[in-house]
DRENDO-1510 file (C-alpha; in Angstrom, 1 decimal, always signed):
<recs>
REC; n; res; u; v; w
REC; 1; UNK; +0.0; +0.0; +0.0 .
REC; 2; UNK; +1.0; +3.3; -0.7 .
REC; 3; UNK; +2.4; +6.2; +1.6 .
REC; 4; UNK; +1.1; +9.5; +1.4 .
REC; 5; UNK; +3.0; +12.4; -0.9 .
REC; 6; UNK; +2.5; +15.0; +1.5 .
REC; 7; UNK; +4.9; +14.4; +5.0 .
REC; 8; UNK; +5.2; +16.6; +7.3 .
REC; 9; UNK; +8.1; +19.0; +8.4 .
REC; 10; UNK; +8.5; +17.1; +11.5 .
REC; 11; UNK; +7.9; +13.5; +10.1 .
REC; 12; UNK; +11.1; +11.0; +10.5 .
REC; 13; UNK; +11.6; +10.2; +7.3 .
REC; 14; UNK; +15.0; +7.8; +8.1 .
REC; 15; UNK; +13.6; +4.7; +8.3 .
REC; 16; UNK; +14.4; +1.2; +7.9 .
REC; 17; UNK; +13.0; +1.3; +4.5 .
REC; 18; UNK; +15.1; +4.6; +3.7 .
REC; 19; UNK; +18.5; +3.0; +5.0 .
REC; 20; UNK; +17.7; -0.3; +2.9 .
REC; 21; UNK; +17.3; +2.2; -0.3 .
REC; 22; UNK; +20.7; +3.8; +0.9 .
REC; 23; UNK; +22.9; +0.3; +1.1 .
REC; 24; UNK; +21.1; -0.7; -2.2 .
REC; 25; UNK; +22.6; +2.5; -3.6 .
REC; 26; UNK; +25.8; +1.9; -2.1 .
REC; 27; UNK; +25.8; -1.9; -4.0 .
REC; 28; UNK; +24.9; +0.1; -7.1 .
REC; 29; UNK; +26.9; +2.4; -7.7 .
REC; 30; UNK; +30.1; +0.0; -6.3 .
REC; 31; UNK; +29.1; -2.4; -9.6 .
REC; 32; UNK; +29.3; -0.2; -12.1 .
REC; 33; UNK; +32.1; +2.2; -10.8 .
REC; 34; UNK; +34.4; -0.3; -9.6 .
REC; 35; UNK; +35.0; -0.8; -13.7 .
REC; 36; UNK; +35.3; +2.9; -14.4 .
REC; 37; UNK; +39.0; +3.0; -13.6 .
REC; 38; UNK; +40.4; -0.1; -15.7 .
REC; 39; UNK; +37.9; +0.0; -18.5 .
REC; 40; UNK; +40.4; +2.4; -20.6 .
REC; 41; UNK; +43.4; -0.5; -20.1 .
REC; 42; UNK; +40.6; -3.1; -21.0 .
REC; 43; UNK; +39.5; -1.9; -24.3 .
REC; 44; UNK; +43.5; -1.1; -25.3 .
REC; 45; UNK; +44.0; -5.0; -24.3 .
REC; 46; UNK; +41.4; -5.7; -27.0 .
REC; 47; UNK; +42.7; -3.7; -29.5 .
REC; 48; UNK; +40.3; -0.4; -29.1 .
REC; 49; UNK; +42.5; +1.8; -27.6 .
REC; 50; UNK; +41.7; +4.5; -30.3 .
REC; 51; UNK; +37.6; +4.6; -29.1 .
REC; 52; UNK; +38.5; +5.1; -25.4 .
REC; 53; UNK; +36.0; +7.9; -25.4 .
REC; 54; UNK; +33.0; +5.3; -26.4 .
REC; 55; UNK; +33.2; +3.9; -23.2 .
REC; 56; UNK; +31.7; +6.9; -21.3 .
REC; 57; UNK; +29.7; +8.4; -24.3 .
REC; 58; UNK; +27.9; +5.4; -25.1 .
REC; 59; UNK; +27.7; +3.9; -21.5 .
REC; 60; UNK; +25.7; +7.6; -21.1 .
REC; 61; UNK; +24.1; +8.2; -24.6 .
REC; 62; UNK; +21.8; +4.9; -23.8 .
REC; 63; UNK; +21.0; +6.5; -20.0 .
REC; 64; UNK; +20.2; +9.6; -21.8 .
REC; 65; UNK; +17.6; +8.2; -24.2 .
REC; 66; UNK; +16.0; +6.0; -21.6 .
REC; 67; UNK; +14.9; +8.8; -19.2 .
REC; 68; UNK; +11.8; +10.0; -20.9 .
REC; 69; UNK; +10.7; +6.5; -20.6 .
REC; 70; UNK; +12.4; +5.9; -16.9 .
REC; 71; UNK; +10.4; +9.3; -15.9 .
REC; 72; UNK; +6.9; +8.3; -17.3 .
REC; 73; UNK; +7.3; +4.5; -15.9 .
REC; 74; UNK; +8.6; +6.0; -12.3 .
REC; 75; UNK; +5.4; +8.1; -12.2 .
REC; 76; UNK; +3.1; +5.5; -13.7 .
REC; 77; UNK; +4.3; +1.9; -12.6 .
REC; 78; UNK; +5.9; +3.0; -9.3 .
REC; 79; UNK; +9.5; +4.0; -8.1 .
REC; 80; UNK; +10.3; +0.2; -7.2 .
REC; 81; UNK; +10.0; -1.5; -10.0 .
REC; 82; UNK; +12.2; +0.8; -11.8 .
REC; 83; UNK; +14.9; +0.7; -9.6 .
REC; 84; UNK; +14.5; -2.8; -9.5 .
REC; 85; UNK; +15.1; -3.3; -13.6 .
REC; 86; UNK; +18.2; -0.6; -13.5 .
REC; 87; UNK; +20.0; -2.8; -10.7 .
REC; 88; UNK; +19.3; -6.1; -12.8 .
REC; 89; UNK; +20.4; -4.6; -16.1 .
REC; 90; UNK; +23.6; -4.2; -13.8 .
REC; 91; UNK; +23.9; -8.1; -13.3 .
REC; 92; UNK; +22.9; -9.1; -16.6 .
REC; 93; UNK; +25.8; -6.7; -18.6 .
REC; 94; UNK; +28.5; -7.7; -16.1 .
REC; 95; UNK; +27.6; -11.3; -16.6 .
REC; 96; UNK; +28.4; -10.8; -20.4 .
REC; 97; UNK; +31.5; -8.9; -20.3 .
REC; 98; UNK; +33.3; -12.2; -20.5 .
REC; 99; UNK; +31.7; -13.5; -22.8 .
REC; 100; UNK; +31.7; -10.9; -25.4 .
REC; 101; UNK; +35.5; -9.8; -25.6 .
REC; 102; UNK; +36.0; -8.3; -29.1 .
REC; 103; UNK; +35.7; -4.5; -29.3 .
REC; 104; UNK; +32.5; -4.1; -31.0 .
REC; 105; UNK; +31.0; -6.7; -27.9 .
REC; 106; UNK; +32.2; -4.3; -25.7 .
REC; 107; UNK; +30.8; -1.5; -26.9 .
REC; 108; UNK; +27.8; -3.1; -27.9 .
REC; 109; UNK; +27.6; -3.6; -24.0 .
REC; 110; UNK; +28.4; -0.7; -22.6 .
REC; 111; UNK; +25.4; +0.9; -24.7 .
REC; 112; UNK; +23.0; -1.4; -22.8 .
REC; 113; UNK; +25.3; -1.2; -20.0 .
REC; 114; UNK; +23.7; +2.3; -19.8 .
REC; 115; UNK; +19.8; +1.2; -19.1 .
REC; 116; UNK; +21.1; +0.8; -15.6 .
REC; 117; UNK; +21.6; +4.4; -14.3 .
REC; 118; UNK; +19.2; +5.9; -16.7 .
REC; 119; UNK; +16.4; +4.0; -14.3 .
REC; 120; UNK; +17.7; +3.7; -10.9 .
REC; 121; UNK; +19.2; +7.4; -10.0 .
REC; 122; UNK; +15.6; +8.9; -11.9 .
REC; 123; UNK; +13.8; +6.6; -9.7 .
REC; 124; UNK; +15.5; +6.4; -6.2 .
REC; 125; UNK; +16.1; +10.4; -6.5 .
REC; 126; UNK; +11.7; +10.5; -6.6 .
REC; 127; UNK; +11.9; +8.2; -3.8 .
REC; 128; UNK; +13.2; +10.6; -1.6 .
REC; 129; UNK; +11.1; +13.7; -2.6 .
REC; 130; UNK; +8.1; +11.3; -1.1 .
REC; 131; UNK; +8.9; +10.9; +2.0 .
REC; 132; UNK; +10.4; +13.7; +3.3 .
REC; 133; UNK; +8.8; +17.7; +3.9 .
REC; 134; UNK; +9.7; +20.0; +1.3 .
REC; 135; UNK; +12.0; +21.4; +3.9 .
REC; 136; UNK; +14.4; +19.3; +4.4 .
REC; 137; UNK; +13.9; +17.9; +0.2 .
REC; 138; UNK; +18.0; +18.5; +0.1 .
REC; 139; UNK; +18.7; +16.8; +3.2 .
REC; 140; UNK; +17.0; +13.5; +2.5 .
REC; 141; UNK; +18.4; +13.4; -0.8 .
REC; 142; UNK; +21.5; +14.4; +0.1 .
REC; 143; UNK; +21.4; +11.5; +2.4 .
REC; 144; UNK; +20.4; +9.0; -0.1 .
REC; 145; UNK; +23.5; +10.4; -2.3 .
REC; 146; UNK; +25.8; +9.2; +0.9 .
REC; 147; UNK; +24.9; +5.5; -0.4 .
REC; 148; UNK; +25.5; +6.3; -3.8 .
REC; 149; UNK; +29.0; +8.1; -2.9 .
REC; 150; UNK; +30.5; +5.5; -0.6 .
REC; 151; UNK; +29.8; +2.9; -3.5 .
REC; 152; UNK; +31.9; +5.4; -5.6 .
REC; 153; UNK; +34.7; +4.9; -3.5 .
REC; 154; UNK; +34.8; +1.9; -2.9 .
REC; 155; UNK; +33.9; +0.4; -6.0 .
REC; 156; UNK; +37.2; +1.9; -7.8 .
REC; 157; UNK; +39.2; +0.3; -5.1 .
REC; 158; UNK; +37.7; -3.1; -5.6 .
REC; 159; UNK; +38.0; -2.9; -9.5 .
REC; 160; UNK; +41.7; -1.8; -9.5 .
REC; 161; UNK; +42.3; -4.6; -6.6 .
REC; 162; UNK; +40.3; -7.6; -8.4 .
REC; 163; UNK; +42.2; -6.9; -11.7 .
REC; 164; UNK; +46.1; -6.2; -10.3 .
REC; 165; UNK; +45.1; -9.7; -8.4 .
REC; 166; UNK; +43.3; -11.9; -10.2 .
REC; 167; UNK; +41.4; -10.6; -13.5 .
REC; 168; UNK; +39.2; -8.5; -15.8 .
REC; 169; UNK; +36.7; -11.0; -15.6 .
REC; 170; UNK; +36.8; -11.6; -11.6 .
REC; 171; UNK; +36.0; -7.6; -11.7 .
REC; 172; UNK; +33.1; -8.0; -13.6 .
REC; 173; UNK; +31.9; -10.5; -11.2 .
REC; 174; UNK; +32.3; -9.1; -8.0 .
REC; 175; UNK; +30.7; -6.2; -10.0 .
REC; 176; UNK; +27.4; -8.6; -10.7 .
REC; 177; UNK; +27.4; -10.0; -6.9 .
REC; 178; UNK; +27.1; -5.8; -6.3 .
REC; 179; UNK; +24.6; -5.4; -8.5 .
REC; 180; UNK; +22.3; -8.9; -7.3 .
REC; 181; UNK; +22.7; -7.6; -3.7 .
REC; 182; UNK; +20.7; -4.4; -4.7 .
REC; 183; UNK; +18.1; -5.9; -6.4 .
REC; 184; UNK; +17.3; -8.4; -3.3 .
REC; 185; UNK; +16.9; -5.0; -1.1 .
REC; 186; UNK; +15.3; -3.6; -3.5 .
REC; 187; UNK; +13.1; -6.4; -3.8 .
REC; 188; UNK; +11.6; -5.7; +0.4 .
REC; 189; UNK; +11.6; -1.9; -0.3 .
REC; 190; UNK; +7.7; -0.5; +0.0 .
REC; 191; UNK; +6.5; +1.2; -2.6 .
REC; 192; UNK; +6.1; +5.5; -2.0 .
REC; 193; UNK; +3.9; +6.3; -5.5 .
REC; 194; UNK; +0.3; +6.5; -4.4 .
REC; 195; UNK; -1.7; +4.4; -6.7 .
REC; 196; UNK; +0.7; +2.8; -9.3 .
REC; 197; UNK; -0.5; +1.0; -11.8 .
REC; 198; UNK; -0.3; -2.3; -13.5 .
REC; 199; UNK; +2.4; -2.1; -16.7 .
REC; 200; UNK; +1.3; -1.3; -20.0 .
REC; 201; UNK; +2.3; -0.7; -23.1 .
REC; 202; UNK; +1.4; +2.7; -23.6 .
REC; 203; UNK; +3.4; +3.7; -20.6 .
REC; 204; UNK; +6.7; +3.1; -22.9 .
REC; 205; UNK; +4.6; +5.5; -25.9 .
REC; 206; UNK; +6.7; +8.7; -24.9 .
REC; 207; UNK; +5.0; +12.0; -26.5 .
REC; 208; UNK; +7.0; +15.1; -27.1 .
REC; 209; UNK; +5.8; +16.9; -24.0 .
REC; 210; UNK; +7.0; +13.7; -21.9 .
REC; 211; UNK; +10.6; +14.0; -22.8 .
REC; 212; UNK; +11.4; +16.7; -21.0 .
REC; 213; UNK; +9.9; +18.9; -18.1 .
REC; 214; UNK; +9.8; +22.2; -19.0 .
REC; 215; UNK; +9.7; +23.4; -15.3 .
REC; 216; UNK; +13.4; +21.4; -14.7 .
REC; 217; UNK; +15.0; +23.7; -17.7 .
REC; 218; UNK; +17.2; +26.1; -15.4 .
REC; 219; UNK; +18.6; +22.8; -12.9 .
REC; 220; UNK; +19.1; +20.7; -16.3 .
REC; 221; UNK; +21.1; +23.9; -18.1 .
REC; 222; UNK; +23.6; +23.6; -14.9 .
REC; 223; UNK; +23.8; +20.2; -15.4 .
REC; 224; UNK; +24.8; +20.1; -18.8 .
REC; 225; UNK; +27.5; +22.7; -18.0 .
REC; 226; UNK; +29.3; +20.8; -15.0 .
REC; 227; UNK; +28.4; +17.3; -15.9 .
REC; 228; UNK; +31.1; +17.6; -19.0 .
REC; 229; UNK; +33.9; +17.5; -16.4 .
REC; 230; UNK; +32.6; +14.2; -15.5 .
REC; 231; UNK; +32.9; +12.7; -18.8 .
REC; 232; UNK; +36.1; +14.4; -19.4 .
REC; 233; UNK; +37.8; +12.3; -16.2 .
REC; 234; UNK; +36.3; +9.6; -16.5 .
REC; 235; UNK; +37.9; +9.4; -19.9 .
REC; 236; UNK; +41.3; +11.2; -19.3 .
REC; 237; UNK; +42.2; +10.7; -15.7 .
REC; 238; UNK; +43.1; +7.0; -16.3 .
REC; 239; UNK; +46.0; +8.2; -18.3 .
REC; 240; UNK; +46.8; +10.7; -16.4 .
REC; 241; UNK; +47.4; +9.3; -13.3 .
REC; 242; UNK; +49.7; +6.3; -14.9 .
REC; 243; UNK; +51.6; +9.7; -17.1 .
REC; 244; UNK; +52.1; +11.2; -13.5 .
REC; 245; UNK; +53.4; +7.5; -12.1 .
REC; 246; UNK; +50.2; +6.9; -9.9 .
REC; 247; UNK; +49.9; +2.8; -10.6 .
REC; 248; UNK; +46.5; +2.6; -8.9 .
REC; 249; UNK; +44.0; +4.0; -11.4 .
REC; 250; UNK; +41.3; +4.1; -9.0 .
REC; 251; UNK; +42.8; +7.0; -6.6 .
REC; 252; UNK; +41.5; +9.8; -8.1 .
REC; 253; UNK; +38.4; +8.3; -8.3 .
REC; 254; UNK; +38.3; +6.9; -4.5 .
REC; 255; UNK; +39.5; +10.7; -3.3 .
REC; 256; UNK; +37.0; +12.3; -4.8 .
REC; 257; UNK; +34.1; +10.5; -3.6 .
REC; 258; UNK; +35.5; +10.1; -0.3 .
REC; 259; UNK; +35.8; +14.0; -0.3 .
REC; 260; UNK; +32.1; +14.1; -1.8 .
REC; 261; UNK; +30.9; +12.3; +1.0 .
REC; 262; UNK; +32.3; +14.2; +4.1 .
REC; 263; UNK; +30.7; +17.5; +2.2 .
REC; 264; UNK; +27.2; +15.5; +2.1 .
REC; 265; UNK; +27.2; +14.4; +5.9 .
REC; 266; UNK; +28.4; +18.0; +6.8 .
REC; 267; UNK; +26.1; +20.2; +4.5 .
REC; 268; UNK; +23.4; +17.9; +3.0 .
REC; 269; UNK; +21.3; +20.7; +5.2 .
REC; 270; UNK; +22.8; +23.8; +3.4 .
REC; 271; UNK; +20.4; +23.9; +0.5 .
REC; 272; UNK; +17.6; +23.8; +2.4 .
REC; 273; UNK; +18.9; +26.6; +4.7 .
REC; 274; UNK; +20.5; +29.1; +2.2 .
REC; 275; UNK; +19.0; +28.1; -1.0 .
REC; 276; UNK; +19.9; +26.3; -4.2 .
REC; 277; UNK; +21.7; +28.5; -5.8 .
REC; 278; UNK; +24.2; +30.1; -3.6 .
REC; 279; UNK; +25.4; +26.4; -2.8 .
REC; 280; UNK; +25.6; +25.7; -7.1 .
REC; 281; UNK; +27.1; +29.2; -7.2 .
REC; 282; UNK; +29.8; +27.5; -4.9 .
REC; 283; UNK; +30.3; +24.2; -6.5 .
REC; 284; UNK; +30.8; +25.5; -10.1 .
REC; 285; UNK; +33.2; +27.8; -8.1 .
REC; 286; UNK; +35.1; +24.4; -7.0 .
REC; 287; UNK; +34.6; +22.7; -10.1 .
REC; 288; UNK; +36.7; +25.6; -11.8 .
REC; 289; UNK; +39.6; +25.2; -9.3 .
REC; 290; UNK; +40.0; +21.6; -9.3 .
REC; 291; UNK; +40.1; +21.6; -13.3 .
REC; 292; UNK; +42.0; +24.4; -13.7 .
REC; 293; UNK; +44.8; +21.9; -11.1 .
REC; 294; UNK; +44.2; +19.3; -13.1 .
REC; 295; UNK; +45.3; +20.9; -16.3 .
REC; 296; UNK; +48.7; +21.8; -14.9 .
REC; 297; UNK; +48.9; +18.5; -12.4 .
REC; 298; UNK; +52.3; +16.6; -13.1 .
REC; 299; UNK; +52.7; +15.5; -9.2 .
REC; 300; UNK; +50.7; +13.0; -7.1 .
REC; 301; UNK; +49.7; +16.1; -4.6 .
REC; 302; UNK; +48.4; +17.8; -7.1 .
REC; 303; UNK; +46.3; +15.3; -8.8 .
REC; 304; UNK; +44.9; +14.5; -5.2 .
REC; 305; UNK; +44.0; +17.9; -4.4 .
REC; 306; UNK; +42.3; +18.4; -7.6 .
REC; 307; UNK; +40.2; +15.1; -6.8 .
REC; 308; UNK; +39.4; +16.1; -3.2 .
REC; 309; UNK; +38.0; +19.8; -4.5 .
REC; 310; UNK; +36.5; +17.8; -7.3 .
REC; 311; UNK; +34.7; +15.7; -5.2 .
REC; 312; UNK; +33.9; +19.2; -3.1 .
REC; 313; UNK; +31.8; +20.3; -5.9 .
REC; 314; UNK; +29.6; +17.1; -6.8 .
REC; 315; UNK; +29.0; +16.0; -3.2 .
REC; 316; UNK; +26.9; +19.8; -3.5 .
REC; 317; UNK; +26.0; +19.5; -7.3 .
REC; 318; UNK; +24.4; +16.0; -7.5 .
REC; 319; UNK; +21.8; +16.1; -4.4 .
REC; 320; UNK; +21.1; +20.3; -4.8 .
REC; 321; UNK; +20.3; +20.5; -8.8 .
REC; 322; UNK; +17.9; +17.4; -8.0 .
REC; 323; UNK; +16.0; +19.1; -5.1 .
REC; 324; UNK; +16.0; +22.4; -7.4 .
REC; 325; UNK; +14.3; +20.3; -10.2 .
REC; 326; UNK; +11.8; +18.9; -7.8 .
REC; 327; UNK; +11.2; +22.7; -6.5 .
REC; 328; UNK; +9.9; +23.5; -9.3 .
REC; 329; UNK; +7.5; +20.9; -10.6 .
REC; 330; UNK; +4.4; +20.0; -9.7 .
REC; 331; UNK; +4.0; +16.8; -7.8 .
REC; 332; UNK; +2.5; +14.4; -10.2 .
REC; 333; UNK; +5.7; +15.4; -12.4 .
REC; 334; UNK; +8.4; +14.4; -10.2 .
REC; 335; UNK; +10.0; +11.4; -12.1 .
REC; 336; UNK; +9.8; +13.7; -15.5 .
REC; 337; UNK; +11.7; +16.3; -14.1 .
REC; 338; UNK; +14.2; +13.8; -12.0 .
REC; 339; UNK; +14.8; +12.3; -15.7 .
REC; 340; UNK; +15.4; +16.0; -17.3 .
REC; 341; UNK; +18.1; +16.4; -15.0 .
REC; 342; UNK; +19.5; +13.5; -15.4 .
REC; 343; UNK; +19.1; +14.0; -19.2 .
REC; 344; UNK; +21.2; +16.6; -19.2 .
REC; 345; UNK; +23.6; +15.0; -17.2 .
REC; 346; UNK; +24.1; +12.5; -19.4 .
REC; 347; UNK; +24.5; +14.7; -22.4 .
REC; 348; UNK; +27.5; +16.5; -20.4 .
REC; 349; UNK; +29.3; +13.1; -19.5 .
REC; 350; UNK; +29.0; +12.3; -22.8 .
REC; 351; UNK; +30.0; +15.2; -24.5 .
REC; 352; UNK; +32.6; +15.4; -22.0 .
REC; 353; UNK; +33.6; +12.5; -22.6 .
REC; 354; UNK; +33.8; +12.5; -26.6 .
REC; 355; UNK; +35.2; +16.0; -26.7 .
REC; 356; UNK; +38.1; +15.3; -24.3 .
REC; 357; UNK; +39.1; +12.3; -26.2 .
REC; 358; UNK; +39.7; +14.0; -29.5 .
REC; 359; UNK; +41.2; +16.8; -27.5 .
REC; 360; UNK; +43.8; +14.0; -26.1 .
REC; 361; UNK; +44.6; +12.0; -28.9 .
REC; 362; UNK; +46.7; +9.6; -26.5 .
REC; 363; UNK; +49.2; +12.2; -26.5 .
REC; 364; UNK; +50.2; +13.8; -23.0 .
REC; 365; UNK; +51.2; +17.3; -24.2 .
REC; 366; UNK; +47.0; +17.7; -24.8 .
REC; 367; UNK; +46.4; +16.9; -21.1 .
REC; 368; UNK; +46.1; +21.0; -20.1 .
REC; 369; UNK; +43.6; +21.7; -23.2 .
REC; 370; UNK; +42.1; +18.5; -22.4 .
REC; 371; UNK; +40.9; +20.0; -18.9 .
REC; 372; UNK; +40.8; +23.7; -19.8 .
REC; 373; UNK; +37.6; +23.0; -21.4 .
REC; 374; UNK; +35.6; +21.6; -18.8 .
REC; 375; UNK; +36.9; +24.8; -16.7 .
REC; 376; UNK; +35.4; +27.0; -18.6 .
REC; 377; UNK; +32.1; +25.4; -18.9 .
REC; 378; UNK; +31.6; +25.4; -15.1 .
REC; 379; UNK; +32.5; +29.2; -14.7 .
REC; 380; UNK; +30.2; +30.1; -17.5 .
REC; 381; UNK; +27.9; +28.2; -15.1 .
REC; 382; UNK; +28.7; +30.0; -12.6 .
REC; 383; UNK; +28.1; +33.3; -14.4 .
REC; 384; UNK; +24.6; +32.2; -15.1 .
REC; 385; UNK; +23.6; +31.1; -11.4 .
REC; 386; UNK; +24.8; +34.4; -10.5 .
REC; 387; UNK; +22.7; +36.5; -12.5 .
REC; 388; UNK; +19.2; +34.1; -11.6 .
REC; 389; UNK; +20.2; +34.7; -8.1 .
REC; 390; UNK; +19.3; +38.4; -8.1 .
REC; 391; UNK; +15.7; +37.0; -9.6 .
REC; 392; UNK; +15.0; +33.9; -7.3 .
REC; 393; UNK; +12.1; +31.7; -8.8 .
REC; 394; UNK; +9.1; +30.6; -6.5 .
REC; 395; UNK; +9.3; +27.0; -6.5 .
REC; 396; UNK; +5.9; +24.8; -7.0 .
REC; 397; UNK; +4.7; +23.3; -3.7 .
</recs>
């Protein structure tokens, strides 16, 4: 049976049922970021080193086209069932990384790969606008994001361990155990949607007013901006760290979450206090700084303090552009404007992603223009949150 949409300021909203959804988001995001760091030295083992940017942009471009449908279904079907098929799209594709092991069977899979987080994140993020108070909307889902983030961490360190001691292939199945363990929580979570409805096929007949929310057009523009530094280190900072004599490919991954989440449990609150767009004003802010050190990094110090400001700015970008979205929008469009967000985050990582591997080239002199780039895009976010802050929108409630 479903819980209401409308809690109260001083309602718990903590529960067992939230901290399952937080350890299935930890499981989640450990199996599909534990390959993030050794995927670049996988598809060079193949023979594919010249499409390391398709491992990102097509990993991202499926996510992107399947949250129109990840939006409607999460406000039609429920927010359960979705995360549900995201977390078992997880087990399937890591299941069949061994098995398919030429170049075009590994990109093949990372483009399916990419049904996974373009249904979970749209569906857990909804979640936790249900059951919390408009109030404290950034605090529960910055909490939720403290799930997510540890995964991120430690799922690197995993990775990097399973292949420097055993193999590719153990990796990708540690990374499907991950992935199975969320779906069994997943599988005892209660569902929040009030009246969802049996599956049908209409609900996967997207019109062109369900692909994006128009009310979600401000967060998603910010998005699109930071998100490209995403896809440019996932892609780059690989070969980066082994150019700067870092042999563990997972530590700039590991220091930015791990930085990401102490920001979350000290100011998942700050949003809700001071408003969303001082705190983005802030994280672009970051988000400049650590690329800007990242374009000139040539020492393990500096790569590090680039991933721990790095990881600054996301552990505020992530939870606060999603609570902005859901601001805005009316209730009954949650999901749709969770998905826009996450559209155009998937756009940027892409982009990102594409853009900074022509940029490198596999040549090390590119690594400053490589990162420049990204730089730029988040200050000329920053510009733009700066001048919408002197003309604050009313959010719908």
């Amino acid at each position: 049976m479903a819980t209401t949409l409308s809690p109260k300021a001083t309602d718990k909203y903590f529960t067992f049922q939230f901290a399952l959804l937080c350890v299935s988001n930890f499981l989640f995001s450990g199996s599909f970021s534990m390959m993030l760091p050794e995927l670049s030295g996988y598809i060079t083992k193949l023979g594919g080193a010249d499409y390391k940017g398709y491992i990102i942009a097509l990993f991202t471009l499926m996510a992107g086209i399947s949250r129109p449908f990840s939006g409607k279904l999460t406000d039609t079907i429920g927010r359960v069932p979705v995360m549900i098929f995201g977390s078992l799209v997880c087990v399937v594709c890591s299941l069949l990384y061994p098995l398919l092991t030429t170049v075009a069977g590994f990109l093949f899979l990372r483009f399916i790969h990419g049904f996974s987080t373009g249904f979970k994140p749209t569906a857990t993020s909804a979640y936790g606008a249900d059951v919390v108070h408009e109030s404290r909307r950034g605090e529960a889902l910055g909490a939720l994001a403290v799930g997510y983030t540890l995964g991120m961490s430690v799922g690197p360190m995993v990775g990097s361990f399973m292949v420097a001691n055993y193999s590719y292939n153990a990796m990708f199945y540690v990374s499907a155990a991950f992935a199975l363990g969320s779906v069994i929580i997943l599988v005892n979570i209660k569902e929040t949607l009030a009246a969802p409805k049996k599956f049908a096929r209409e609900f996967i007949t997207i019109n062109k007013h369900e692909v994006f929310e128009t009310s979600a057009i401000k967060p998603a523009l910010i998005m699109l901006l930071v998100a490209f530094s995403s896809g440019c280190t996932l892609t780059i900072v690989p070969d980066l760290s082994e150019w700067i004599g870092i042999t563990y490919k997972g530590l700039f991954f590991a220091c930015y979450t791990i930085s990401s989440l102490l920001i979350r449990l000290a100011a998942n609150k700050a949003s809700d206090r001071h408003g969303r767009i001082i705190v983005m004003v802030y994280a672009a802010g970051a988000l400049v700084v650590s690329m800007a050190l990242l374009s000139f990094a040539h020492t393990p110090v500096m790569f590090i303090i680039s991933a721990a400001i790095f990881g600054l700015s996301w552990g505020m970008n992530g939870p606060t552009l999603t609570a902005w979205a859901v601001d805005l929008c009316a209730v009954e469009n949650r999901g749709r404007a969770v998905a826009s967000v996450y559209i155009a985050l998937e756009a940027g990582i892409g982009l990102g992603a594409l853009v900074s591997a022509h940029i490198y080239d596999n040549n090390a002199a590119n690594f400053v223009y490589t990162f420049i780039i990204p730089g730029i895009l988040s200050f000329v976010a920053m510009i733009l949150l700066l001048s919408w802050k002197r003309k604050p929108v009313k959010p719908v409630v």
